[in-house]
N, C-alpha and C positions, 0 to 999 in steps of 0.2 A: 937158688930159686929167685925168679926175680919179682920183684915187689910192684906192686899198682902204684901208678904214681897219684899224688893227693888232688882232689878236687878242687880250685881256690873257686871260693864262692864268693862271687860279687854283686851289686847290683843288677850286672847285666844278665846274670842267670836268677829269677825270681823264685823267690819262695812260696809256700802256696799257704792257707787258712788252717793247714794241719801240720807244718813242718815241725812245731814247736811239742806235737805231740809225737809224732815221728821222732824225734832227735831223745825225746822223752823214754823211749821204746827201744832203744837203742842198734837204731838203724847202723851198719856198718858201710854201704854203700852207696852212692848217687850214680847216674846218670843224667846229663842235661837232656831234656825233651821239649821241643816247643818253646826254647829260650826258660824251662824252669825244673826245679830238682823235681826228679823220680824216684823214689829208692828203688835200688835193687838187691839190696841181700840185709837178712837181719839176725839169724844165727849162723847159720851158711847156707850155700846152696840146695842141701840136698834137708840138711835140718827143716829148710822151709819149705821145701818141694814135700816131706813126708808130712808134716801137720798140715799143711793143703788139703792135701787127698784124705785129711783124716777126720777134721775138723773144722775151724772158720777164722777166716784172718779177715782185718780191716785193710785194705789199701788207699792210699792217697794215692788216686789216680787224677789229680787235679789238672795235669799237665798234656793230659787230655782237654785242651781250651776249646771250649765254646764260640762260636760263628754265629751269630744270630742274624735270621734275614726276614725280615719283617717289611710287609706292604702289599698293594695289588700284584705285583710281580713277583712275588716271591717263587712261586710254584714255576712259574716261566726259570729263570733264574736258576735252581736247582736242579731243574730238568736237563736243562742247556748243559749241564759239566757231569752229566753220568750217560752210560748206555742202561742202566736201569731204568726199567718203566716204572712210573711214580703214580700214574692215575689212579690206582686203585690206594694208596695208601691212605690208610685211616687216621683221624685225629689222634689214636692213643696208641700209635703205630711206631715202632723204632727201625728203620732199613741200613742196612750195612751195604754202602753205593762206592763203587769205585769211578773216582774222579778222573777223568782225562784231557790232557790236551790236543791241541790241534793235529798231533801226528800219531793219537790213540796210547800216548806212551801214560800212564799212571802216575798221580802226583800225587794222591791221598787216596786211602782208603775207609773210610771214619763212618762211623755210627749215623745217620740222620735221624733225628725225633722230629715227627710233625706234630707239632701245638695244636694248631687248625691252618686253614686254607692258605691262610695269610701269612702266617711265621713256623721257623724251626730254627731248631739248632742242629747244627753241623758238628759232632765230638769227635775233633780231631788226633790222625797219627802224625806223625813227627814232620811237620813239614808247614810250613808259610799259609796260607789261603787266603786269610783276610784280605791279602791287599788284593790278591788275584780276582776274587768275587766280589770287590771294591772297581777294580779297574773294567770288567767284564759289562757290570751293570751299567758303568757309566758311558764305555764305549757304545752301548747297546740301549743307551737312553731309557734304562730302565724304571720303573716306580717304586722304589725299592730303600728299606734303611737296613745297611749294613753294620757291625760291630761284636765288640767281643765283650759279653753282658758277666756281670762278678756270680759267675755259677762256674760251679768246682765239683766235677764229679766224687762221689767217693764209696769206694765196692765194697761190699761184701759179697767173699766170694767159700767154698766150700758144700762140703755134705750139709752140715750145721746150718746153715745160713737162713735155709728156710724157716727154721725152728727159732735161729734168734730173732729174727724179724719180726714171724708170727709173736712174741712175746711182746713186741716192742709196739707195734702196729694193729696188731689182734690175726685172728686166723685166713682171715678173707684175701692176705695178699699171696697166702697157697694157691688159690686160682688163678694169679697172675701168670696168662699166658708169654713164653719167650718173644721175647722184643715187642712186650706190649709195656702199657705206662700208667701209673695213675697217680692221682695226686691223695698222699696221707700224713696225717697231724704227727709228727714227733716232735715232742715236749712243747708243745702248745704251739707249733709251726708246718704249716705245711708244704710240702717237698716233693718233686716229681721224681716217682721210683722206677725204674723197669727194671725188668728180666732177664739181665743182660751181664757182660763181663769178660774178661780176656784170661780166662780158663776152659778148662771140660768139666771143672768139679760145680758148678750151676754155681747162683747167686742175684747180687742185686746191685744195680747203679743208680746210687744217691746223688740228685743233681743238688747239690747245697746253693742255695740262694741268697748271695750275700756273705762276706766275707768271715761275719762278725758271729755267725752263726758254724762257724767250723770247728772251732772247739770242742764247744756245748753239745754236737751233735756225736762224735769223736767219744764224750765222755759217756753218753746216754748208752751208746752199744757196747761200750767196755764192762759199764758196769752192770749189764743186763747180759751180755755173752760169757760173764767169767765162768758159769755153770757149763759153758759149753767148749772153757778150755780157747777161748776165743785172745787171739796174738794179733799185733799189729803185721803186715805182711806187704805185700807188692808183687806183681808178676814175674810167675818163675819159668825160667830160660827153660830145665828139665821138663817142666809139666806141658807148655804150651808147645815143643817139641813134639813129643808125644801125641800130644791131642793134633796137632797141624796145623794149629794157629799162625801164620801169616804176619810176619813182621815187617811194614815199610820201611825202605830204608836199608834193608837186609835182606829180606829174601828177595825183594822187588824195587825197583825204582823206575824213573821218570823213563829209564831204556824199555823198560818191557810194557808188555798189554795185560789186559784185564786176561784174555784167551792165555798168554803164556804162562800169568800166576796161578792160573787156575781155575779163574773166575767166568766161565763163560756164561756160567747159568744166570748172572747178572749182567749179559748184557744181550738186551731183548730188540726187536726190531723196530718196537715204536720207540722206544730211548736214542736207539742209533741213528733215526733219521732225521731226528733234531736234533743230538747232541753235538757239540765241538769236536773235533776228529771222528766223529761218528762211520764216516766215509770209509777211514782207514780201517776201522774193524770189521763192517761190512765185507772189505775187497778178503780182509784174513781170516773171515769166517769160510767163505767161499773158499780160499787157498790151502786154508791149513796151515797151521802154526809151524813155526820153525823149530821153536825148542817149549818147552813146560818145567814146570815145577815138579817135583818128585820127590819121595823118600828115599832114604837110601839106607841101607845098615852097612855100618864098615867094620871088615875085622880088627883082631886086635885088643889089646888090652887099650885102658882108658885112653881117649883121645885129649888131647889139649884145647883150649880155649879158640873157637877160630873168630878170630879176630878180622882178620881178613879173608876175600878168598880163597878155598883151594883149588887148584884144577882137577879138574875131570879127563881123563884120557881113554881111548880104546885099547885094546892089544898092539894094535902096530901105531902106538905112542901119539895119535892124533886127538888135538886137543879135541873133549867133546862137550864141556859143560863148565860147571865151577860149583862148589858147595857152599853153602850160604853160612850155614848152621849146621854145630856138631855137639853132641852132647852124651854121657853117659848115660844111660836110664836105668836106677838101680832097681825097677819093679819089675824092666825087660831082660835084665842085667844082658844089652848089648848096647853096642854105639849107634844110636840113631844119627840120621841129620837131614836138614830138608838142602834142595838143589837145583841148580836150573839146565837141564839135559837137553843135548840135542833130539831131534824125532826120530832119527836111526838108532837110538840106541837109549830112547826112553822106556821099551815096553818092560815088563817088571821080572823078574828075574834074572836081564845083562847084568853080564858082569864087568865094572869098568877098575882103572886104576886111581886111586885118589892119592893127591900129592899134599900129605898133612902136615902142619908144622913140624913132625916129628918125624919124618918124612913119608915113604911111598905104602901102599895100604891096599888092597884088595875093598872093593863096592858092589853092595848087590844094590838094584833098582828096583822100589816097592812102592806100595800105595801110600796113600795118607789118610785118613792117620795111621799111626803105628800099631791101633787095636786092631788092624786088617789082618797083620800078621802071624 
């Protein structure tokens, strides 16, 4: 069997306000994100994929960095890098905007919280932007203060979540509707919360203000979640499979469009005719995508780690896609995986060949999520 090889943690990959409690918890795995550690596994995979879905974990999801763009332009500014129409967005609003550039290809896909008119944060996936929304503004002689402000998201996520919260915060943040925000006192501090989270089992994103306050905050839900069975945790490969969560980076990059990840419903016609490549999506709304995103179930006993690529093929061996992501699902007990499929041969029950680490495989083509099924 062959072994993971070790992380060397240096300067250049940053730690976040909670690692020391993480490390504490006895995280077993990293991932670097955004230049800083992630975890990703802490009893195993599937150990933590089952108390997920059962009860409520803490993630340090710090690595999710913060954009802050604050001035008369700000709304110009954020507008300019989505086909998402933003006019309507509320002060206590969180929108999931995907970013493009000039040739419509996707560079981020991240959270935006508008503060008010004038400022938001941008909570980013894995990928550079400061400099880009730095370089953008300036080309563009904008009125604008860019920068990356010491806020460190950190989720609570699960069934339970609601309940620890409510305990911590009092009952009123039950009514907090999804991807809205509001500002509440824990332990004599207050903290912008929303609705939000990179699961399907619901929860909450703690924006921690300030470095010095990550601990403190860390210990307050532990010691008020242990009734609820409450584990340190991070985002699980199985779960957000399943559910069809969208990983930059992985399912998608700077090659594809908003339209081929899947995302068309976020890109509206007044975002597109002022956005940056906005052109390019317009002409691909009208044309029709060339290939999409997809599920796929593959036969077979358990599939291996796909690390990279696999090809997608037809019957008469022509390549037609590639799988992004593969995974076991022991609640589906089949192989899920999501994919990016040519249009002849996306609609959902083809059947294609998948060429897996372990080699060649039978693929059916299905919706997402994987509850469709």
């Amino acid at each position: 069997m062959t072994k993971t090889p070790f992380l060397s943690v240096t300067r250049r990959v940053r730690s976040t306000p909670f690692t020391r409690r993480v490390t504490e918890s006895g995280v077993k795995a990293y991932t670097v994100y955004n230049h800083m550690l992630l975890p990703t596994m802490f009893e195993s995979f599937e150990a933590d994929y089952h108390h997920l879905k059962k009860h409520v974990q803490v993630w340090d999801v710090a690595a999710e960095r913060q954009v802050e763009i604050i001035g008369p332009d700000a709304a110009k500014l954020i507008q300019w890098v989505t086909p998402r129409n933003l006019a309507k967005m509320q002060d206590d609003q969180c929108y999931y905007i995907p970013m493009i550039n000039e040739k419509g290809g996707m560079i981020n896909d991240p959270v935006a919280t508008k503060i008010s008119d004038n400022r938001y944060w941008v909570s980013l996936a894995d990928s550079d932007m400061l400099y880009w929304l730095k370089g953008l503004a300036i080309g563009k002689g904008l009125n604008v203060d860019i920068f990356e402000p010491d806020v460190s998201p950190l989720a609570v996520q699960g069934p339970k979540s609601d309940d620890l919260m409510a305990d911590i915060v009092g009952n009123s943040i039950r009514s907090l509707g999804f991807f809205r925000h509001r500002n509440f006192n824990i332990g004599g501090k207050n903290y912008l919360v929303a609705r939000s989270g990179w699961s399907k089992q619901g929860g909450f994103e703690i924006y921690v203000d300030g470095t010095e306050n990550g601990e403190p905050l860390w210990d307050i839900l532990f010691e008020a979640g242990e009734k609820y069975q409450v584990r340190a945790g991070c985002p699980n490969g199985i779960e957000r499979i399943e559910g069809g969560l969208l990983s930059y980076g992985t399912d998608m990059t700077h090659e594809n469009t908003p339209y081929e990840a899947g995302l068309g419903k976020y890109c509206h016609r007044a975002g597109m005719d002022v956005c940056i490549g906005g052109d390019v999506l317009l002409a691909e709304k009208k044309a029709g995508s060339k290939q999409m995103i997809r599920g796929l179930i593959i036969d077979g006993d358990r599939v291996p780690l796909c690390h990279n690529p696999w090809q997608l093929t037809n019957a008469a061996g022509e390549k037609v896609g590639h799988v992004t992501a593969a995974v076991w699902s022991p609640d589906y007990g089949k192989n899920i995986a999501i994919g990016m499929v040519d249009k002849k041969h996306w609609d959902h029950e083809t059947v294609l060949n998948v060429y897996a680490t372990d080699g060649k495989r039978r693929a059916t083509v299905g919706p997402l999520p994987f509850a469709a099924y």
